[in-house]
C-alpha positions in Angstrom: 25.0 71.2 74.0 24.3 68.1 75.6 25.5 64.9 74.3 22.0 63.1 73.9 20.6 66.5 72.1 23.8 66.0 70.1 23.3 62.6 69.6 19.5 63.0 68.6 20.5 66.1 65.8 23.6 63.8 64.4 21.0 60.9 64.2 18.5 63.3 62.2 21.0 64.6 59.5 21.9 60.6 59.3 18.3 60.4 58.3 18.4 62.6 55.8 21.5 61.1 54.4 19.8 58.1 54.1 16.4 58.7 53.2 18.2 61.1 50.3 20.6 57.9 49.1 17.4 55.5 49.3 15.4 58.4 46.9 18.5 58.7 44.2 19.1 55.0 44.6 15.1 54.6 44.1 15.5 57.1 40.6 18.5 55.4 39.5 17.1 51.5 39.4 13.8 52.7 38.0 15.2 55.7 35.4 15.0 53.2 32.3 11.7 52.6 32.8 10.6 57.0 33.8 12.9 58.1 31.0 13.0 55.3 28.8 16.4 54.6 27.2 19.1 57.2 26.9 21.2 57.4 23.5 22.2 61.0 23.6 24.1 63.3 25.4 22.3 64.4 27.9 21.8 60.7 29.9 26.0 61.1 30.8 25.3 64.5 31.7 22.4 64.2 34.0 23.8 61.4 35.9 27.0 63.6 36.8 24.8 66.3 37.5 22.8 64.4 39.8 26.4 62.6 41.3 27.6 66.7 42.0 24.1 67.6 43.5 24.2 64.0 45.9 27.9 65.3 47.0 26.2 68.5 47.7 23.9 67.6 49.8 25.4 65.0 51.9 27.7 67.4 52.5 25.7 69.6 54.0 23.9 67.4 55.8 27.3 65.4 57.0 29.0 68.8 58.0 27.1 72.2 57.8 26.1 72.2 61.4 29.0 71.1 62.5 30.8 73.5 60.9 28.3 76.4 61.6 28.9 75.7 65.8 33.0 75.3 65.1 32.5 78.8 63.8 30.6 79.6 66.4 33.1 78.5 69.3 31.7 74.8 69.9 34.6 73.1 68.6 33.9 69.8 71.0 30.7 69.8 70.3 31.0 70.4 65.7 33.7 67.3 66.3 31.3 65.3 68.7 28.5 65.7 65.8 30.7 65.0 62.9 31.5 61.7 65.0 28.4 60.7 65.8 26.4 61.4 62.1 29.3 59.2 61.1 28.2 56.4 63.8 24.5 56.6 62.6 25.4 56.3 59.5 27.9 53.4 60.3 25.0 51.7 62.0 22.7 52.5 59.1 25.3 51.0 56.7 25.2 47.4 58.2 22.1 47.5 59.5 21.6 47.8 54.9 23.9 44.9 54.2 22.8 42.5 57.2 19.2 43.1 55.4 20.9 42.4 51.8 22.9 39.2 53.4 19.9 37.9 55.1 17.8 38.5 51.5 20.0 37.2 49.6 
């Protein structure tokens, strides 16, 4: 695959890391005022549910297609994608706290 196709996919799943961690981060600083306040069980429970499901999916998005084409005899190219998702999301990452700095 070529590198910018590779570079465009990595930069989509990078997305969809952080368009998922803006959504959970979105539920978490609002869930008082949804759910109200929890004194029971099942508050503890559903946050680590929701802290399993995150790893889940970020997982997936971080390395299921890269490690669907290493399976699949790409090996340069699954290391190449890992690399650059982890770029984007580098870039994503400051690009937050520059935003948060300059807020602040």
């Amino acid at each position: 695959m070529k590198p910018s196709k590779l570079a465009l996919h990595s930069l989509l799943h990078a997305l969809g890391v952080a368009v998922y961690s803006m959504l959970v981060a979105s539920l978490m600083f609002n869930a008082e005022s949804i759910f109200g306040k929890m004194n029971n069980f099942f508050g503890p429970a559903t946050i680590l549910m929701l802290f399993v499901l995150s790893a889940a999916i970020v997982g997936l998005l971080i390395f299921g297609r890269p490690v669907y084409m290493y399976l699949e005899g790409q090996k340069k190219d699954a290391v190449l994608f890992v690399m650059y998702t982890v770029c984007w999301l580098t870039i994503f990452t400051v690009a937050a706290l520059s935003i948060i700095a300059a807020t602040h």
